[in-house]
One Martini backbone bead per residue (centre of mass of N, CA, C, O) as a GRO file, in nm:
protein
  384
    1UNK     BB    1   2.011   3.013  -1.706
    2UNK     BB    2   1.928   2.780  -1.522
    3UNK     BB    3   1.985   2.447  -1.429
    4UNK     BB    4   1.658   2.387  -1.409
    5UNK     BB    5   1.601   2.526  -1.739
    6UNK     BB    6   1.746   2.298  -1.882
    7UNK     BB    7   1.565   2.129  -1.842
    8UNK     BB    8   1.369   1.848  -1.950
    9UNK     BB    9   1.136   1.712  -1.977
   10UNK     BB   10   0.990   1.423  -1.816
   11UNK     BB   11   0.883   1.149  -1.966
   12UNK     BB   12   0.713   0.990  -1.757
   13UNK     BB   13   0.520   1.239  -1.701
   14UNK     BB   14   0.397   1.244  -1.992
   15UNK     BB   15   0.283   0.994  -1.995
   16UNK     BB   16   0.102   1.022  -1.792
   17UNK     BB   17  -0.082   1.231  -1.861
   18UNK     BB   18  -0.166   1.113  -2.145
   19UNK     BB   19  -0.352   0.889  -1.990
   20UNK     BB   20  -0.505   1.046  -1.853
   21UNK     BB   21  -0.653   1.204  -2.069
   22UNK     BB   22  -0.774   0.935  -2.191
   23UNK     BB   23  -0.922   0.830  -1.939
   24UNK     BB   24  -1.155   1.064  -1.897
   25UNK     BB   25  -1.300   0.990  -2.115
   26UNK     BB   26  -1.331   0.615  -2.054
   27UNK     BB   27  -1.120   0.452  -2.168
   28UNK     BB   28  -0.919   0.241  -2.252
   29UNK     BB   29  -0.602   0.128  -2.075
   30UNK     BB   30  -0.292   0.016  -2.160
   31UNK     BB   31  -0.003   0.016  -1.956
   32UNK     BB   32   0.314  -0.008  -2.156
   33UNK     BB   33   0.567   0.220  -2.027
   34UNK     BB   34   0.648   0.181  -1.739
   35UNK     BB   35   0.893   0.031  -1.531
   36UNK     BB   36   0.643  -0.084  -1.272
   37UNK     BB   37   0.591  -0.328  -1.171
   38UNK     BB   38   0.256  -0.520  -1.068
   39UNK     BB   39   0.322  -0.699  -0.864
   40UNK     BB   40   0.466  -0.827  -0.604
   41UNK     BB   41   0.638  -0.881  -0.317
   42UNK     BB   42   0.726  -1.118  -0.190
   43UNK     BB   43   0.608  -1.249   0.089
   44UNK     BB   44   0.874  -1.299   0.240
   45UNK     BB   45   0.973  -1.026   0.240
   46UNK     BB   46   0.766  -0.876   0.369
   47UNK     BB   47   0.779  -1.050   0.649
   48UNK     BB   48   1.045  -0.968   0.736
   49UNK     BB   49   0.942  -0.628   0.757
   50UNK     BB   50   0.754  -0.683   0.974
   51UNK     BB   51   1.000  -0.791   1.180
   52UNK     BB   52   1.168  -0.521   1.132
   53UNK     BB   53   0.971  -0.308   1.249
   54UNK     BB   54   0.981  -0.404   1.560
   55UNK     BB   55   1.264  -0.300   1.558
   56UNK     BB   56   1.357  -0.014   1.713
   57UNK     BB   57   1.624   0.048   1.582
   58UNK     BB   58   1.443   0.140   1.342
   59UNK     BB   59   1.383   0.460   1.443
   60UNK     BB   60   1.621   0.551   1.368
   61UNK     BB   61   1.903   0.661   1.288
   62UNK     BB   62   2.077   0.532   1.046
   63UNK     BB   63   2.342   0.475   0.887
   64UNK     BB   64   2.490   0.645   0.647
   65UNK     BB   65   2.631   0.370   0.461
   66UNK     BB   66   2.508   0.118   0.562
   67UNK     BB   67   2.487  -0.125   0.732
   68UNK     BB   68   2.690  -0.352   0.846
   69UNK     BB   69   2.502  -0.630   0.731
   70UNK     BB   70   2.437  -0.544   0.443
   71UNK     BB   71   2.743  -0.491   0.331
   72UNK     BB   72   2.828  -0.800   0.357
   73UNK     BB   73   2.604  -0.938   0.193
   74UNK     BB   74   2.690  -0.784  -0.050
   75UNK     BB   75   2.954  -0.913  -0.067
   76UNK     BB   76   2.879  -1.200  -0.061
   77UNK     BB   77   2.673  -1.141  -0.330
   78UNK     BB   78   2.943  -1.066  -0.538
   79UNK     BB   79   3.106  -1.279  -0.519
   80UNK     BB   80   2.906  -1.552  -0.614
   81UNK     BB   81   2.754  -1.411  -0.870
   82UNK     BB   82   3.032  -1.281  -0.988
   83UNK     BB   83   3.356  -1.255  -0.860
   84UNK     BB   84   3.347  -0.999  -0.639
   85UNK     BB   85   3.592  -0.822  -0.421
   86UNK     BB   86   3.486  -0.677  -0.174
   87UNK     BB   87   3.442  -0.414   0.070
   88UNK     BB   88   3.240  -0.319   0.360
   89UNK     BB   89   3.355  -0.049   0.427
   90UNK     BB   90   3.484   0.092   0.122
   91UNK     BB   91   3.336  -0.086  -0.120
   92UNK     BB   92   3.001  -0.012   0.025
   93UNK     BB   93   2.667   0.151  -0.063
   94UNK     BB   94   2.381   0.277   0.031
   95UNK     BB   95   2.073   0.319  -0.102
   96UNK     BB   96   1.792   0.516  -0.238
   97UNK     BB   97   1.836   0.399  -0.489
   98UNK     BB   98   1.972   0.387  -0.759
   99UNK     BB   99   1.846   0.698  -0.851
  100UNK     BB  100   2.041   0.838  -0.633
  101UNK     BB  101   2.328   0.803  -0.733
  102UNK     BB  102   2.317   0.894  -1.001
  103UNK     BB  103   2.224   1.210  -0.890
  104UNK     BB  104   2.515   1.237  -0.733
  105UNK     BB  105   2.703   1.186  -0.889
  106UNK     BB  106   2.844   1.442  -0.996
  107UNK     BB  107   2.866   1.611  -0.742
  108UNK     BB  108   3.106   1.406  -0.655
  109UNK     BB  109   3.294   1.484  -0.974
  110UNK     BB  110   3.183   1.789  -1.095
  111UNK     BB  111   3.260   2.062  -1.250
  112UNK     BB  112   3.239   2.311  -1.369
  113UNK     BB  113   3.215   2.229  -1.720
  114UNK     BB  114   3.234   1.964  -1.716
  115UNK     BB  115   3.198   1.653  -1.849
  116UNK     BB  116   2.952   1.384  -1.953
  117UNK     BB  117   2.874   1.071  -2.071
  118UNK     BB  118   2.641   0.946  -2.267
  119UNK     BB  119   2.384   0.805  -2.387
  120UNK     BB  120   2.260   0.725  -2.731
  121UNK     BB  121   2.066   0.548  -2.545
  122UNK     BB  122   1.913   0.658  -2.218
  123UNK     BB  123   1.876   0.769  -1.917
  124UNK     BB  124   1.762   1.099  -1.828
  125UNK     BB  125   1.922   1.123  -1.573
  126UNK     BB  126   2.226   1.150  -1.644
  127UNK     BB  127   2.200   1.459  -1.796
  128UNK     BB  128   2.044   1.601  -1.547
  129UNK     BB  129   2.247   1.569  -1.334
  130UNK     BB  130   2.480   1.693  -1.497
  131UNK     BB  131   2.345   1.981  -1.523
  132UNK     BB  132   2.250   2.021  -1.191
  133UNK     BB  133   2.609   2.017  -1.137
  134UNK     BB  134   2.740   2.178  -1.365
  135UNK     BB  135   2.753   1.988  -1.665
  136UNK     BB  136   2.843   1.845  -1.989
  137UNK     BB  137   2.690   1.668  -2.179
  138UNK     BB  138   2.798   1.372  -2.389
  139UNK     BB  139   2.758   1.227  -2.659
  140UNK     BB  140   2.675   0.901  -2.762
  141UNK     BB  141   2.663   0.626  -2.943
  142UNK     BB  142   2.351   0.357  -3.046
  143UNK     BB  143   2.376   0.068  -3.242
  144UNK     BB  144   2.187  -0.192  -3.431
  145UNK     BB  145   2.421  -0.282  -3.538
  146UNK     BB  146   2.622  -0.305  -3.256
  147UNK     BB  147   2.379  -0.412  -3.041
  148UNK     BB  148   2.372  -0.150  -2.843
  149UNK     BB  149   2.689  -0.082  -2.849
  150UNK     BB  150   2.967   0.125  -2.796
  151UNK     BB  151   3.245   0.210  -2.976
  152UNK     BB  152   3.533   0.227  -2.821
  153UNK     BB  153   3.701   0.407  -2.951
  154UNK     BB  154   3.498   0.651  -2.970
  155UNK     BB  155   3.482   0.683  -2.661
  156UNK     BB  156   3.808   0.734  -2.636
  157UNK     BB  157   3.760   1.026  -2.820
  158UNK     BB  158   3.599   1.162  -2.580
  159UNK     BB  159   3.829   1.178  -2.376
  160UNK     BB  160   3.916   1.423  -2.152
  161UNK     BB  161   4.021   1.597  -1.906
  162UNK     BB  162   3.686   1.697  -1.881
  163UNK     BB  163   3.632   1.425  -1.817
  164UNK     BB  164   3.437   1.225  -1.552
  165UNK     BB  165   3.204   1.081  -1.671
  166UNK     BB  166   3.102   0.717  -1.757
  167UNK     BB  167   2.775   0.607  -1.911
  168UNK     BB  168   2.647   0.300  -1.846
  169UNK     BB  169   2.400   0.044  -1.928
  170UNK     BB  170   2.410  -0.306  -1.810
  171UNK     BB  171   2.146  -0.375  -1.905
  172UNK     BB  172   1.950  -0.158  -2.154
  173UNK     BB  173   1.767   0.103  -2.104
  174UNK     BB  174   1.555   0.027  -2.361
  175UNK     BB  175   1.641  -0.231  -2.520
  176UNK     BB  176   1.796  -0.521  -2.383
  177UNK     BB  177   2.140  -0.508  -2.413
  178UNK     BB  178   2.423  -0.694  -2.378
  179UNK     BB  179   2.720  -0.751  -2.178
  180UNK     BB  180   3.016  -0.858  -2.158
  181UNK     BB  181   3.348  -0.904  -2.079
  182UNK     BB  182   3.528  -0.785  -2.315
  183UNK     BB  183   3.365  -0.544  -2.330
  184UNK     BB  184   3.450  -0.423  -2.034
  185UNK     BB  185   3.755  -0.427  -2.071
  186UNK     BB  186   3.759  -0.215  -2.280
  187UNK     BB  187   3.677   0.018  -2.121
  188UNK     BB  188   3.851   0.015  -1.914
  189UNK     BB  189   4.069   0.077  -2.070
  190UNK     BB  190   4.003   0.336  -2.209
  191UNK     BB  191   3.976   0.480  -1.931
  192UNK     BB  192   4.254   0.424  -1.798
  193UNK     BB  193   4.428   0.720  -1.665
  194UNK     BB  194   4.177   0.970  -1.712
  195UNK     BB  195   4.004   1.026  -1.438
  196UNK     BB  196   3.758   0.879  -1.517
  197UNK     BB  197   3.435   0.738  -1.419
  198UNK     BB  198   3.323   0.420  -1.434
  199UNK     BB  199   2.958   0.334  -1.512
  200UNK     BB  200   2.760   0.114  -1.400
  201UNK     BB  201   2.367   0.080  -1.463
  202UNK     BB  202   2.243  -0.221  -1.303
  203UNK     BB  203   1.939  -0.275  -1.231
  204UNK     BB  204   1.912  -0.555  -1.455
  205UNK     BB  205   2.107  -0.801  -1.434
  206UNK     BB  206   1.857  -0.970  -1.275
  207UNK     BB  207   1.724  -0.949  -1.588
  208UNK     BB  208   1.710  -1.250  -1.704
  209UNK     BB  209   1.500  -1.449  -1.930
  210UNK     BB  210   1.719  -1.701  -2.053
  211UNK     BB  211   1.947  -1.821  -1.875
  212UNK     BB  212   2.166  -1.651  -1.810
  213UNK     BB  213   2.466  -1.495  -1.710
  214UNK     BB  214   2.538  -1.204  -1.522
  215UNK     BB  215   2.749  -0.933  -1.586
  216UNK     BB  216   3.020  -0.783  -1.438
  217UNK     BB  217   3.225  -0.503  -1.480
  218UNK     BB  218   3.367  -0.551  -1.208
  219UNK     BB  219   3.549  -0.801  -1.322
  220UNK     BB  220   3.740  -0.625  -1.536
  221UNK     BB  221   3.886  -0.496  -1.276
  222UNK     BB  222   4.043  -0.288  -1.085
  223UNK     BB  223   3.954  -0.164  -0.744
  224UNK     BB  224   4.214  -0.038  -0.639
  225UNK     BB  225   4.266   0.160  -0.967
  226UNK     BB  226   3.979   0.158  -1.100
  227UNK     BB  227   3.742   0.396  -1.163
  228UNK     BB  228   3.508   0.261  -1.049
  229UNK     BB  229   3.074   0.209  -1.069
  230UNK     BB  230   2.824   0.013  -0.961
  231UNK     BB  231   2.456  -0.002  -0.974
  232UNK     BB  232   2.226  -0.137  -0.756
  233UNK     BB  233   1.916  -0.272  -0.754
  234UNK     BB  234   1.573  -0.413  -0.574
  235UNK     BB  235   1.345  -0.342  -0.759
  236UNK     BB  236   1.346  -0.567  -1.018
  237UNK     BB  237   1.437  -0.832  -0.825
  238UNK     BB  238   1.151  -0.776  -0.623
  239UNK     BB  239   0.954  -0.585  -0.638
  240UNK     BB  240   1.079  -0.284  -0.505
  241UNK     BB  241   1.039   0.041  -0.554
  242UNK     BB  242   0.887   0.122  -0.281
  243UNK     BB  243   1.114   0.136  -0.124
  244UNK     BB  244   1.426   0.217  -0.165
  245UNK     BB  245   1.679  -0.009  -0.241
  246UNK     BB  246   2.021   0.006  -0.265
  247UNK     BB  247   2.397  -0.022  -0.428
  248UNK     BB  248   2.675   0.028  -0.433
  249UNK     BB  249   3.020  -0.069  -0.626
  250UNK     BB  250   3.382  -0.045  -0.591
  251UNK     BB  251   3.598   0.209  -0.584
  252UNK     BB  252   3.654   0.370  -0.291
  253UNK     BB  253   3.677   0.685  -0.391
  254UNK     BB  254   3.429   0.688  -0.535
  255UNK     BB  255   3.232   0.602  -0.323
  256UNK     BB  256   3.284   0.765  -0.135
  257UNK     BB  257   3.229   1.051  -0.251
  258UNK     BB  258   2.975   0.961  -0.262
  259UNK     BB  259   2.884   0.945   0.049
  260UNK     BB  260   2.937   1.228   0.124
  261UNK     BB  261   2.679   1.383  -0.016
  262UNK     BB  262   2.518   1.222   0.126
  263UNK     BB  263   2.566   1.307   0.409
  264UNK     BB  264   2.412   1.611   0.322
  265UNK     BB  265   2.133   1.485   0.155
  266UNK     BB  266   2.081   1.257   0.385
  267UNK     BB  267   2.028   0.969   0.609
  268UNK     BB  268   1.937   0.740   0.477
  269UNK     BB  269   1.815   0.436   0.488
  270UNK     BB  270   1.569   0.235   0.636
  271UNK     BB  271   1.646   0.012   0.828
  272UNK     BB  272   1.390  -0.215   0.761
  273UNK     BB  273   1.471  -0.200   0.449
  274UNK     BB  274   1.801  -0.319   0.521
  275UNK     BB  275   1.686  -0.595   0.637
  276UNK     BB  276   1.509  -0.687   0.404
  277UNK     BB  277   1.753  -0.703   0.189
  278UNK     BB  278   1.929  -0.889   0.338
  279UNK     BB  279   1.726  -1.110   0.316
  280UNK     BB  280   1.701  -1.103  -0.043
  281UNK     BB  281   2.042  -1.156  -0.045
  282UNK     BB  282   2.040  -1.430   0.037
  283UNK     BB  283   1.963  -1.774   0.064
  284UNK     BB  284   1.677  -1.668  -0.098
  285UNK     BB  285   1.745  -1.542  -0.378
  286UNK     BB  286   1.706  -1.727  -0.624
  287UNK     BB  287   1.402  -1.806  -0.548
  288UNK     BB  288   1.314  -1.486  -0.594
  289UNK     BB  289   1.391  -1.475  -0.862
  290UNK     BB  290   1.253  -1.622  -1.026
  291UNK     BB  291   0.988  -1.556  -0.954
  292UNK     BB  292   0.985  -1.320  -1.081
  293UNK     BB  293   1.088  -1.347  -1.390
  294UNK     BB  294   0.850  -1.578  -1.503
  295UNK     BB  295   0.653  -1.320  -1.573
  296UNK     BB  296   0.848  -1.207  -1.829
  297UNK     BB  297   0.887  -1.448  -2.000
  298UNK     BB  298   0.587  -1.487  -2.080
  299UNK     BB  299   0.544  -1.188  -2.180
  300UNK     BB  300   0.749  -1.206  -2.422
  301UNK     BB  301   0.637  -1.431  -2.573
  302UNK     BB  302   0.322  -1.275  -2.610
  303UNK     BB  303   0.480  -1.008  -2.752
  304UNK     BB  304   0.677  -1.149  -2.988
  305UNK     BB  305   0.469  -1.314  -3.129
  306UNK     BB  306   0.280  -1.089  -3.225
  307UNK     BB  307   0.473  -0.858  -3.356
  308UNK     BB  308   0.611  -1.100  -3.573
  309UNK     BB  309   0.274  -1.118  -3.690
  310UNK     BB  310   0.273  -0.808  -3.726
  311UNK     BB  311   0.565  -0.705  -3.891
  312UNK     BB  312   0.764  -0.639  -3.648
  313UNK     BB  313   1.039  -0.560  -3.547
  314UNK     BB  314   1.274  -0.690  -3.303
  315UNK     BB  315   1.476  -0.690  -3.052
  316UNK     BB  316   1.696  -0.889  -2.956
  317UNK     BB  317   1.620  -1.052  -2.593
  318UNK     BB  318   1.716  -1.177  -2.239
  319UNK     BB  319   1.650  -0.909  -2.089
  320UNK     BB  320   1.482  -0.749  -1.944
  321UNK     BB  321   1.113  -0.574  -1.914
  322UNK     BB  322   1.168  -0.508  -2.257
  323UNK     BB  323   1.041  -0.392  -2.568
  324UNK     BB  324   1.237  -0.360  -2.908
  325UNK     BB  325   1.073  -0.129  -3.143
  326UNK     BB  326   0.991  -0.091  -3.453
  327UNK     BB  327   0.864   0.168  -3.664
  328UNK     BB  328   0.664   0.146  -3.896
  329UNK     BB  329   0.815   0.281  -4.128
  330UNK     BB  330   0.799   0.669  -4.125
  331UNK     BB  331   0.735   0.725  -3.879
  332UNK     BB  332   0.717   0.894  -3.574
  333UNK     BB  333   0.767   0.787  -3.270
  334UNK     BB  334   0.562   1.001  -3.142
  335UNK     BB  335   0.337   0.948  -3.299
  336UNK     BB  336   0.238   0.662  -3.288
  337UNK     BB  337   0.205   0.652  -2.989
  338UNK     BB  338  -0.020   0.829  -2.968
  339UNK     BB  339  -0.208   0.688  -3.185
  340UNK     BB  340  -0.184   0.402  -2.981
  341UNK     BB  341  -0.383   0.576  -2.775
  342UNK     BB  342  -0.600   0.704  -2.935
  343UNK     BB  343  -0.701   0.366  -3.110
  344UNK     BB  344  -0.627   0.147  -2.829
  345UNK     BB  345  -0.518   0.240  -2.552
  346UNK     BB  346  -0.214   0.213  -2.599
  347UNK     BB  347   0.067   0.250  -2.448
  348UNK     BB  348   0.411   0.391  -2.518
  349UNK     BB  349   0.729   0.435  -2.587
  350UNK     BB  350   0.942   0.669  -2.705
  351UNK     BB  351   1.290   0.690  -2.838
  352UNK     BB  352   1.292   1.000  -2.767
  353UNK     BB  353   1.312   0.952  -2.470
  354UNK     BB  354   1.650   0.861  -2.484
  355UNK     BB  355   1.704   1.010  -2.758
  356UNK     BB  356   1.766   1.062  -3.103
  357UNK     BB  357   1.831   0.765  -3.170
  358UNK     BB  358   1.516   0.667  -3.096
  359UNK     BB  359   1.461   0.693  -3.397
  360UNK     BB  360   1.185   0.466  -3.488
  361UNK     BB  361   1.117   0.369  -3.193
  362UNK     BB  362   1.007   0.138  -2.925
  363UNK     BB  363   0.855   0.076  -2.605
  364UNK     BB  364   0.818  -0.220  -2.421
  365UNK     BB  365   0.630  -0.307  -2.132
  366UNK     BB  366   0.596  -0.584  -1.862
  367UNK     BB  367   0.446  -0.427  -1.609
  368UNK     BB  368   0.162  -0.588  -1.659
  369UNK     BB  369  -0.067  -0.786  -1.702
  370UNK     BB  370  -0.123  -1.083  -1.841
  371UNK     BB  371  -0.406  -0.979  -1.966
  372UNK     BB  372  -0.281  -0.676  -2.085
  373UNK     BB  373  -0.074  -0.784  -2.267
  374UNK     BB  374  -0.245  -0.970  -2.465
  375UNK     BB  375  -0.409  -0.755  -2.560
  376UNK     BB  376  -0.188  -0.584  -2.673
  377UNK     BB  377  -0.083  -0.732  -2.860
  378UNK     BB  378  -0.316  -0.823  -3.032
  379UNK     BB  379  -0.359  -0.462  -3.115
  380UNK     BB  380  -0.106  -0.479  -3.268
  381UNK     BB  381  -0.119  -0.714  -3.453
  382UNK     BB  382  -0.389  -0.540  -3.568
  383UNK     BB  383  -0.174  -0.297  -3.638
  384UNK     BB  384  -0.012   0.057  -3.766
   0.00000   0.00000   0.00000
């Protein structure tokens, strides 16, 4: 069997295929599966790419690394919001979107046969890679009386001389589950002197519906000696999905060796839209944050409210742009969300399609519009 035939269907083109054979009948459906903005990126973003289109110089081949200032930006933003110290020289790479470095990182530090931890439940980008790349997937548990944290001794009994990443992902898409520092640093110390590389997949990070303070793990680690990488996106920060615009940062020897993979594998983002991540990450960084955030905590709020009347149990949180409900009853995960297709019209996510843990469960996007989601709000209310 080759590494693509390893592969299993990817979850999101299934469920786009399935919206789409229902929308075919005439029905109506209200999408509320990808997690996919839908509204505008903030108008001064736009304006600001407007002005950098004009400027030759982003027509050509970008720096390799991602620009000078773009990754200067990038280091002010980590100390300002975290209080992370980085060098913009060798501990900041640019990406082409933070799901382009998860799918490199394997590439940059797996040989053939070694082992990659993985949650269970987690994006399932972290095991994909790790096939593509000639690694075995090692699957670690999420549970929900731990608040889909995983158990740090658990974690440390899994890590062998062939475990090369150790992937976590807080804020944690599919549940909304966040870590604190304290969590961090145990993990820092589990992974530590081990080999293995501690990655934390950032995307939702500034994602928190409730004002709580975002911690980053790289808070807890030694950036000179602790193999860590954490990666962060603008597409949820910024409703900038279509742009392709994110960034690791961590320490030099694991950034570098992304970057050399990216030097065989892309060419770099488009000059233009790395000077308009600088203006978005720069002084106006919070107020288009509000800007968008906005609009998730009060559909989350019209979304909890309906589902907790209508006797679903709902995991509680006030991070990323998803609600996590316990699936009523004992059906399973992928029938309920097909029946809520096919009864109301309304997508779901199946949580197992995050990983065989996610049985039970399903995942509610809140990136439809502000009257699509109280629809299906609605319609869930008076259903199961």
């Amino acid at each position: 069997m080759s590494r693509l035939e390893a592969l299993p269907p990817y979850l999101f083109s299934a469920l786009d295929e399935a919206k789409h054979r229902r929308m075919a009948t005439g029905a109506r459906v209200l999408d509320l599966g990808i997690g996919d903005p839908d509204l505008p990126t903030p108008e001064p973003v736009v304006e600001a790419m407007h002005r950098a289109l004009d400027d030759p110089r982003h027509h050509r081949y970008p720096p390799q690394k991602g620009a000078a200032d773009l990754r200067r930006v990038i280091a002010s933003y980590m100390a300002e919001r975290y209080g992370v110290d980085v060098d913009p020289q060798t501990q900041v790479l640019v990406l082409i979107g933070s799901k382009e470095g998860l799918g490199h990182l394997p590439l940059a530090h797996v040989h053939e046969g070694d082992n990659v931890l993985v949650p269970d439940l987690g994006y399932p980008v972290y095991a994909q890679a790790t096939l593509l790349a000639g690694g075995i997937p090692r699957a670690f548990a999420l549970r929900p009386e731990d608040g889909f944290l995983p158990r740090v001794a658990e974690l440390a009994e899994l890590v062998d001389e062939r475990t090369r990443l150790v992937f976590l992902n807080y804020p944690h898409n599919p549940t909304g589950a966040v870590a604190d520092d304290g969590f961090w640093k145990r993990c820092v110390a589990a992974v530590r002197g081990t080999g293995a590389v501690l990655v934390n997949d950032a995307a939702y990070l500034e994602v928190t519906l409730d004002g709580s303070r975002p911690v980053s793990m790289l808070a807890a680690a030694d950036l000179e000696t602790d193999r860590v990488i954490e990666l962060h996106s603008l597409s949820k920060m910024f409703n900038m999905t279509g742009w392709r615009i994110g960034f690791a940062v961590g320490n030099a020897a694991v950034v570098g060796a992304l970057g050399r993979v990216k030097e065989s594998m892309d060419s770099g983002a488009f000059g233009a839209v790395q000077e308009t991540a600088a203006f978005a990450l720069g002084p106006r960084r919070d107020e288009l944050l509000a800007q968008v955030m906005g609009a998730y905590a009060r559909r989350r709020q019209v979304m909890t409210s309906a589902l907790t009347a209508g006797g679903y149990e709902v995991f509680p949180s006030g991070a990323t742009f998803y609600v996590w409900v316990r699936v009523p009853g004992s059906e399973a995960a992928a029938a309920f969300c097909a029946r809520a297709l096919e009864e109301i019209g309304v997508v779901l996510t199946p949580g197992t399609g995050f990983g065989p843990g996610g049985e039970g469960w399903f995942r509610i996007s809140l990136t439809a519009g502000d009257e699509d989601v109280a629809a299906a709000a609605a319609l869930l209310e008076g259903w199961s």
